[in-house]
N, C-alpha and C positions, 0 to 999 in steps of 0.2 A: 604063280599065285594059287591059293587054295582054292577048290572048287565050293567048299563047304566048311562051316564053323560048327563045334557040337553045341547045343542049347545050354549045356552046362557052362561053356564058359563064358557067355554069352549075358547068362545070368547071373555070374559071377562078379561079372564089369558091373551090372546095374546096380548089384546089390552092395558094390563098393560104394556106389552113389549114393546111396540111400535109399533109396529106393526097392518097393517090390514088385518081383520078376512080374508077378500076375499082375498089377495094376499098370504096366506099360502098352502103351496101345503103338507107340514109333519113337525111334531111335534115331540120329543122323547124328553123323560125327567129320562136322570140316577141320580145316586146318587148324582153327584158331578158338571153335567151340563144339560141343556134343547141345545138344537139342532134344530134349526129350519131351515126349507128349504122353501122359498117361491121363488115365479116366479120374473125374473126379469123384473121393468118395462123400456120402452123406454121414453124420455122425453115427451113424450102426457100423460102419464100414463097409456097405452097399453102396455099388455104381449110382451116380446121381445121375438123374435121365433130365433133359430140358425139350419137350416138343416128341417125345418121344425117343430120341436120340443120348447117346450117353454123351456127358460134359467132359471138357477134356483140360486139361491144366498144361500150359506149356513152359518149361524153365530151361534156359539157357544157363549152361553152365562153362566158363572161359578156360580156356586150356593155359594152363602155366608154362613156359616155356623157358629154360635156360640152357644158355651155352653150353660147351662142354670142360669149358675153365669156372662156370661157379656164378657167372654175371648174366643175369637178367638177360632178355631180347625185348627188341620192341613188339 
């Protein structure tokens, strides 16, 4: 296993999501979903703070998964 990933590809995956690299605060990626937690922004496109703390938005996103004949997995 690699010891280390370069941040380019890194933000490359994210940025397939839609997502930008800068606005992600955590990443996790199981078997069957990625989970990502980034900062919420306010309408300037500034970090929204709550308590003094930045707000966070989390979205789960389902990993697709098919066989290698073409048909769906549960």
């Amino acid at each position: 296993m690699r010891e280390s990933i370069p941040y380019e590809q890194v933000a490359a995956f994210i940025d397939q999501l839609g997502i930008e690299p800068a606005d992600v605060q955590s990443l996790k990626i199981t078997p069957s979903r990625v989970v990502v937690h980034q900062y919420r922004l306010n309408g300037s496109g500034a970090r929204y703070a709550v308590g003094g703390e930045a707000a966070m938005v989390s979205t789960d996103i389902p990993i697709e998964r098919t066989s290698r004949n073409g048909a769906d997995e549960a």
